[in-house]
BAKE-9310 format. One record per atom (N, C-alpha, C): x, y, z. Coordinates in steps of 0.02 Angstrom, whole numbers, plus 50000, padded with zeros to 5 digits. Each point is the difference from the previous one (the first is absolute). Example, Ala and Ser with C-alpha at 12.3 -4.5 7.8 and 13.67 -1.06 7.14 Angstrom:
BEGIN
<X=50660&Y=49716&Z=50390> $
<X=49955&Y=50059&Z=50000> $
<X=50045&Y=50060&Z=50000> $
<X=49982&Y=50053&Z=49964> $
<X=50042&Y=50059&Z=50003> $
<X=49961&Y=50055&Z=50037> $
***
This chain:
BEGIN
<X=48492&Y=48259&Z=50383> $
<X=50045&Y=50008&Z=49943> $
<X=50046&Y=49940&Z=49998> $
<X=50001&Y=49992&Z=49956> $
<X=50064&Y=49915&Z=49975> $
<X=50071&Y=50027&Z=50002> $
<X=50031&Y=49973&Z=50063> $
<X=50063&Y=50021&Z=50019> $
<X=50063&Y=49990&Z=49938> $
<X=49973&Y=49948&Z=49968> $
<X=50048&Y=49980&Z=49937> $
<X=49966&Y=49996&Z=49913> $
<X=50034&Y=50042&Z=49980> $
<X=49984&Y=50003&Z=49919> $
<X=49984&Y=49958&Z=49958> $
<X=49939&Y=49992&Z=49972> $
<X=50007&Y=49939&Z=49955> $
<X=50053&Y=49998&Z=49932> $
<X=50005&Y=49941&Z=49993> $
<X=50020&Y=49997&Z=49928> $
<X=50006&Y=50022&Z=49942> $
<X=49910&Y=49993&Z=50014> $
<X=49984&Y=50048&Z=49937> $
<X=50006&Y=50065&Z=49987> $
<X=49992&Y=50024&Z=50048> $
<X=50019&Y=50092&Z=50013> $
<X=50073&Y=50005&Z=50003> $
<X=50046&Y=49948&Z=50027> $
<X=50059&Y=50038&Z=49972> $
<X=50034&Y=49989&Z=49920> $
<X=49957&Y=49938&Z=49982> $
<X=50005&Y=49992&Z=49920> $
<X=50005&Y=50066&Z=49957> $
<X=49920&Y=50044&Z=50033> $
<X=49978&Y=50033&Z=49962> $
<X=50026&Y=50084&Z=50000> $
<X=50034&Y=49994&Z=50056> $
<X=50043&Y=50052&Z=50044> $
<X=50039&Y=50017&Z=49958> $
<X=50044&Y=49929&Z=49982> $
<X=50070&Y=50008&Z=49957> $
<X=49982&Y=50012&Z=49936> $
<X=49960&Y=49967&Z=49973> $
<X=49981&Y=49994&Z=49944> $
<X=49972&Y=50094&Z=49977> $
<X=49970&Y=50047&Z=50041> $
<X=50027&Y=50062&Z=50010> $
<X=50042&Y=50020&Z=50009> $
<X=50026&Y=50003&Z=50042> $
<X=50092&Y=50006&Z=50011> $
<X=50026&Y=49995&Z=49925> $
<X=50012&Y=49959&Z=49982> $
<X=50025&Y=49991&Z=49938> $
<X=49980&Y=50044&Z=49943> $
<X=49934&Y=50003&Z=50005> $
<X=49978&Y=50066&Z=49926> $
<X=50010&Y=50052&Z=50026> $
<X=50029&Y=50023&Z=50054> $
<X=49998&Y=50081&Z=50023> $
<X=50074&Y=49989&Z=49982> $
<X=50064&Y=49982&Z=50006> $
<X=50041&Y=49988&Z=50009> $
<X=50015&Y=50004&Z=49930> $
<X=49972&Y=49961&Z=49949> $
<X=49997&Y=49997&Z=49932> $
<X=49977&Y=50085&Z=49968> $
<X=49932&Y=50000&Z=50031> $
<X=49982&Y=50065&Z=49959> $
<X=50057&Y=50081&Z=50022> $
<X=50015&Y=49994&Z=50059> $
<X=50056&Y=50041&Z=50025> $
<X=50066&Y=49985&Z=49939> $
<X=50009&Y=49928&Z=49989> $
<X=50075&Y=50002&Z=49961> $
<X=49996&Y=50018&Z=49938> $
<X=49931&Y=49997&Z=49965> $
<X=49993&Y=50015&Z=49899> $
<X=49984&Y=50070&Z=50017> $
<X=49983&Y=50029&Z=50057> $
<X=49986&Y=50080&Z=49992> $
<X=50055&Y=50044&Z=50004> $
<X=50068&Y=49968&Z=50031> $
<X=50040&Y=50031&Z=50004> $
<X=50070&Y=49958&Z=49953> $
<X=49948&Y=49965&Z=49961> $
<X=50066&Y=49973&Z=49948> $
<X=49981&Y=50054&Z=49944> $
<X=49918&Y=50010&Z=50001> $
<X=49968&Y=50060&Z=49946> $
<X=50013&Y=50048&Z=50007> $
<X=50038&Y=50028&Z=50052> $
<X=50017&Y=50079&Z=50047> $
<X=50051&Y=50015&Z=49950> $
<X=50061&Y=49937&Z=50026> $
<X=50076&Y=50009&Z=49965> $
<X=49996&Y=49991&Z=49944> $
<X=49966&Y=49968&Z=49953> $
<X=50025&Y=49990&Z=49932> $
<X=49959&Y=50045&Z=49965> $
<X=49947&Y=50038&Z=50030> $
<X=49991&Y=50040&Z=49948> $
<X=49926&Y=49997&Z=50000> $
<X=49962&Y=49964&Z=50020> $
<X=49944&Y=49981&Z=50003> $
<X=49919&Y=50037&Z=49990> $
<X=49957&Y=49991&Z=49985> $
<X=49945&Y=50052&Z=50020> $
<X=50008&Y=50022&Z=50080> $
<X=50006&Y=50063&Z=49997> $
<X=50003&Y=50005&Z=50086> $
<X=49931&Y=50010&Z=50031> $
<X=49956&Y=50010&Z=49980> $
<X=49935&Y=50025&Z=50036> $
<X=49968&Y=49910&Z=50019> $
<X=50011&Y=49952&Z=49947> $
<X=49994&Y=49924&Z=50021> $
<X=50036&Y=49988&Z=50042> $
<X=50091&Y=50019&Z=49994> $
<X=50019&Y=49962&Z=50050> $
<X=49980&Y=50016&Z=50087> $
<X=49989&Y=50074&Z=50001> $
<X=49977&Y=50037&Z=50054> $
<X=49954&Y=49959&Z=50027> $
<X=49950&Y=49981&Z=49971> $
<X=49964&Y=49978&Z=50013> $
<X=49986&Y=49921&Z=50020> $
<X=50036&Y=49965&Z=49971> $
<X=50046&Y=49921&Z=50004> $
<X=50008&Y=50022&Z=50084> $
<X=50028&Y=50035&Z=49989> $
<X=50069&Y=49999&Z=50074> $
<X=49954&Y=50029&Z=50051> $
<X=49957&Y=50046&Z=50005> $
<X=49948&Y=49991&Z=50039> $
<X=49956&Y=49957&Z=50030> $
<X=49953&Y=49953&Z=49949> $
<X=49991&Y=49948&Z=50002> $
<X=50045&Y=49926&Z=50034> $
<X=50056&Y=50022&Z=49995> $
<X=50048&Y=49951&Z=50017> $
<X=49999&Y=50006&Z=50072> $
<X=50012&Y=50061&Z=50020> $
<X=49996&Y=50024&Z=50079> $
<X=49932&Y=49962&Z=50033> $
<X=49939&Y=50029&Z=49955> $
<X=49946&Y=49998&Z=50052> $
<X=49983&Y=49921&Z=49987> $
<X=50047&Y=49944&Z=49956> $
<X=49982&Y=49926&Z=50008> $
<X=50062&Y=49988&Z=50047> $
<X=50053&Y=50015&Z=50022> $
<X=50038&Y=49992&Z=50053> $
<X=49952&Y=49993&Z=50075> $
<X=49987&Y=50063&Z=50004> $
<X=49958&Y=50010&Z=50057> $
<X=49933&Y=49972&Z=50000> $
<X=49970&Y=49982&Z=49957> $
<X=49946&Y=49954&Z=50011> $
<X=50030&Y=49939&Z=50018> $
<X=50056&Y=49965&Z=49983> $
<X=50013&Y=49912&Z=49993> $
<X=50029&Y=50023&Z=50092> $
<X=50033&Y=50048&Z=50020> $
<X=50045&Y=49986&Z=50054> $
<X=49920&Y=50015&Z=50064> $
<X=49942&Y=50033&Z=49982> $
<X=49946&Y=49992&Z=50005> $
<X=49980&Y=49950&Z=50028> $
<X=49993&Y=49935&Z=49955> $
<X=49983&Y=49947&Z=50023> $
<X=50024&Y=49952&Z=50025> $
<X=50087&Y=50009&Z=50014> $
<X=50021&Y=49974&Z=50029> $
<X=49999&Y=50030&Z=50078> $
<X=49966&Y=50050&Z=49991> $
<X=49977&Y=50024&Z=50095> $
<X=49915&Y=50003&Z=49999> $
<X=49957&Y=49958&Z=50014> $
<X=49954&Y=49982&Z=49993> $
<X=49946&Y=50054&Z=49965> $
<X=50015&Y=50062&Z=49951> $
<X=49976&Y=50033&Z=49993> $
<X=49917&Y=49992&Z=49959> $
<X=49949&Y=50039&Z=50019> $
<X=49940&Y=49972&Z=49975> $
<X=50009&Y=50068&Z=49931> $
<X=50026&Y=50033&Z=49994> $
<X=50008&Y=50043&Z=49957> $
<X=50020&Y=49987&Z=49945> $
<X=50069&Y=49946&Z=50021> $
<X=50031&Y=49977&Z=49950> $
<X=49986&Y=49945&Z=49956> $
<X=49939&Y=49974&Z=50037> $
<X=49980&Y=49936&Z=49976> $
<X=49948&Y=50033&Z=49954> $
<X=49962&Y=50051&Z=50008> $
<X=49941&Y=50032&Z=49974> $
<X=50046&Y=50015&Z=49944> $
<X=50046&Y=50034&Z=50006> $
<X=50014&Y=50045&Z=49910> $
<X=50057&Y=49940&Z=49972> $
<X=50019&Y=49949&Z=50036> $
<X=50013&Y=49936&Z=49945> $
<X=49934&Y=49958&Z=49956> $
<X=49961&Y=50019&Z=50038> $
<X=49934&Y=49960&Z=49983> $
<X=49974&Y=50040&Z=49926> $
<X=49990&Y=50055&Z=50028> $
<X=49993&Y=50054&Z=49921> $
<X=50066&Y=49989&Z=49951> $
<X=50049&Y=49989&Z=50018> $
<X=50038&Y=50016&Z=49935> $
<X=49995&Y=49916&Z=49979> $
<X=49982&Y=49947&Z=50033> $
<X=50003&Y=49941&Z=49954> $
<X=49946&Y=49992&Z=49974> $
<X=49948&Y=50026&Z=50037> $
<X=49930&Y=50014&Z=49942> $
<X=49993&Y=50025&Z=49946> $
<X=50056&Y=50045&Z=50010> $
<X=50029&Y=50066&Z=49945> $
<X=50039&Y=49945&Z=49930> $
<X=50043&Y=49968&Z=50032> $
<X=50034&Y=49970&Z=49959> $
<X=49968&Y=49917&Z=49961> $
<X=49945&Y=49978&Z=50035> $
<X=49938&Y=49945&Z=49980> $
<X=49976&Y=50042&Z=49933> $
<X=49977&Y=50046&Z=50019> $
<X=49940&Y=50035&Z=49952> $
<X=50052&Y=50027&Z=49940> $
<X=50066&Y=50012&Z=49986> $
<X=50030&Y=50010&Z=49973> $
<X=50026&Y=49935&Z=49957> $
<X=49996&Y=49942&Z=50033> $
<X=50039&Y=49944&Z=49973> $
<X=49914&Y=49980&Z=49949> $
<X=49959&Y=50010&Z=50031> $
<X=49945&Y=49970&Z=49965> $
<X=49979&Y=50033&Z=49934> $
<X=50008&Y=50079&Z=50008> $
<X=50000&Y=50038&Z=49937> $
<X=50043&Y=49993&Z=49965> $
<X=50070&Y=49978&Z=50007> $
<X=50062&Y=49984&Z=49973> $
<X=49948&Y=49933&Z=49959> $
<X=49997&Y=49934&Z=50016> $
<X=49971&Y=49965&Z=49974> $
<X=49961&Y=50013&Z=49950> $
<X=49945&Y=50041&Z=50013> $
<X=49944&Y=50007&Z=49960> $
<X=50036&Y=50053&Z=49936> $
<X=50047&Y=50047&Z=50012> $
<X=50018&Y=50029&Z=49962> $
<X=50064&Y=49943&Z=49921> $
<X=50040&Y=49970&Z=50053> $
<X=50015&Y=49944&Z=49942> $
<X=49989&Y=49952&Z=49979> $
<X=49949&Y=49987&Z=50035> $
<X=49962&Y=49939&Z=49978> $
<X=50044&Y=49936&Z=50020> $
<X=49994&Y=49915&Z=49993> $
<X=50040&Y=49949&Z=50041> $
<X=50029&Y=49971&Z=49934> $
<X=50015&Y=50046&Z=49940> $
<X=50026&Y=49973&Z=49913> $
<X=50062&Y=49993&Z=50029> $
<X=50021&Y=50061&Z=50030> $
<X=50084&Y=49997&Z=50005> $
<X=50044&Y=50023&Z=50043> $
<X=50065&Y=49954&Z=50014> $
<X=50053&Y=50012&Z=50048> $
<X=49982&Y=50031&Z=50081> $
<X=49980&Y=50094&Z=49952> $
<X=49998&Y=50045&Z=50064> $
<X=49934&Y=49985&Z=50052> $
<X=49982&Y=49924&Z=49990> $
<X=49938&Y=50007&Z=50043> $
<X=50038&Y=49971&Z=50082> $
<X=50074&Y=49986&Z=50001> $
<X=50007&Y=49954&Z=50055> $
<X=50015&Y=50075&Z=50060> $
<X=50019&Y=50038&Z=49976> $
<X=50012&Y=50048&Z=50055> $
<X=49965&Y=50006&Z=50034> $
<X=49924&Y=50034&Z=49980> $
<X=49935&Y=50014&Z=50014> $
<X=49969&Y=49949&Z=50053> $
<X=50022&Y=49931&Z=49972> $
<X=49969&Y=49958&Z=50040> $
<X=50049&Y=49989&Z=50046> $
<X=50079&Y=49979&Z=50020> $
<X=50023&Y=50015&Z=50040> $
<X=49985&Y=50058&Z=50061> $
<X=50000&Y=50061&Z=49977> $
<X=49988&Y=50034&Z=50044> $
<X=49912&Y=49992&Z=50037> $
<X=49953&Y=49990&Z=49938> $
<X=49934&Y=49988&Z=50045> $
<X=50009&Y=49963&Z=50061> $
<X=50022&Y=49904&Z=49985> $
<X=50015&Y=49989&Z=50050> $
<X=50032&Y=50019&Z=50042> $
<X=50043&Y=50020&Z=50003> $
<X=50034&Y=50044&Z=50069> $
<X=49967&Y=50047&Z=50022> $
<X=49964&Y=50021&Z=49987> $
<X=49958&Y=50071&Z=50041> $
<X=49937&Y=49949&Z=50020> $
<X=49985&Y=49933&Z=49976> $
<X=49971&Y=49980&Z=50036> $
<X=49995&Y=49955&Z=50067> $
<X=50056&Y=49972&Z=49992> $
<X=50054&Y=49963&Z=50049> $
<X=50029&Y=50059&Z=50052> $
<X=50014&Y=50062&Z=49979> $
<X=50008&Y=50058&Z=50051> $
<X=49941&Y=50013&Z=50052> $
<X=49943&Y=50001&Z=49955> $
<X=49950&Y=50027&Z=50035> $
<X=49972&Y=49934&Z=50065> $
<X=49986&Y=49954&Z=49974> $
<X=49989&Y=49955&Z=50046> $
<X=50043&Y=49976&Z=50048> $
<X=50078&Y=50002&Z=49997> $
<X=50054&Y=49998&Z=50031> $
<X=49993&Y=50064&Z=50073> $
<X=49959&Y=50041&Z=49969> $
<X=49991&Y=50064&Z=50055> $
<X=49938&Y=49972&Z=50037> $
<X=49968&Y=49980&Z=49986> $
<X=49923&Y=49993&Z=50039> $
<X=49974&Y=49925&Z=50026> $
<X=50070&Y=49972&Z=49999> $
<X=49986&Y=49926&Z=50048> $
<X=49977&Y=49998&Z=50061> $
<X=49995&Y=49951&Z=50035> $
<X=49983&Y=50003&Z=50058> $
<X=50051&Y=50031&Z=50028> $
<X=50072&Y=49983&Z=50010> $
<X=50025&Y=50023&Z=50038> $
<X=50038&Y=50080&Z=49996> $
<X=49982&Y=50015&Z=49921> $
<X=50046&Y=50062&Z=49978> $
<X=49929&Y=50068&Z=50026> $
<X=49923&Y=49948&Z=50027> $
<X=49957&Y=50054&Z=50023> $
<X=50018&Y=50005&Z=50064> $
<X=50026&Y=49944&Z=50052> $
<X=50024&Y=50013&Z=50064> $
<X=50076&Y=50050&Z=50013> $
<X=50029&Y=49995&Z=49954> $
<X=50070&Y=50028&Z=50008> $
<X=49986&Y=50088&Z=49986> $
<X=49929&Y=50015&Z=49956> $
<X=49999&Y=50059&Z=49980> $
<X=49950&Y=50044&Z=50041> $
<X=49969&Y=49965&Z=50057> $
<X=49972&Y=50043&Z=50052> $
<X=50001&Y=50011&Z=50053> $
***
């Protein structure tokens, strides 16, 4: 096992960290103001179980790396239908492609050489 973390895994750590942290704060900004509650419930759930996946991989977890792996696949296949759905005429195509790349830069960021030594 690789005594020290790569880079890339703690890039991708935070870079979780951060959307759990996020999806936790709009679920309970949707709580107080009034919000759909059965979404926000659900936000804020989600928010939990991306907490504990990112703090996951910052302890060499092979679990955590597995269900980051699905949700950026999750979020690829979403950015690509996003595309195909608006077509590259206008504006809203940069999100889509922003995020593709990043779930693809995630995914390979997990399965380097050294982020395969650190994770077994």
């Amino acid at each position: 096992m690789a005594t020290q973390r790569p880079t890339g895994v703690t890039i991708v750590a935070i870079v979780v960290l951060v959307s759990g942290l996020l999806s936790i704060t709009g679920a309970i900004i949707s709580l107080t103001t009034g919000g759909h509650v059965v979404s926000a419930i659900v936000s804020l759930a989600l928010g939990i179980l991306t907490l504990a996946v990112a703090l996951g991989l910052f302890s060499h977890s092979r679990v955590a790396r597995i269900l980051t792996t699905i949700v950026l696949v999750l979020q690829l296949a979403g950015a690509i239908f996003s595309l195909g759905a608006t077509g590259f005429g206008t504006i809203s195509v940069i999100w889509p492609i922003i995020s593709g790349v990043l779930s693809l830069v995630g995914i390979a960021l997990l399965y380097t050489k050294q982020a395969n030594a650190y994770f077994r």
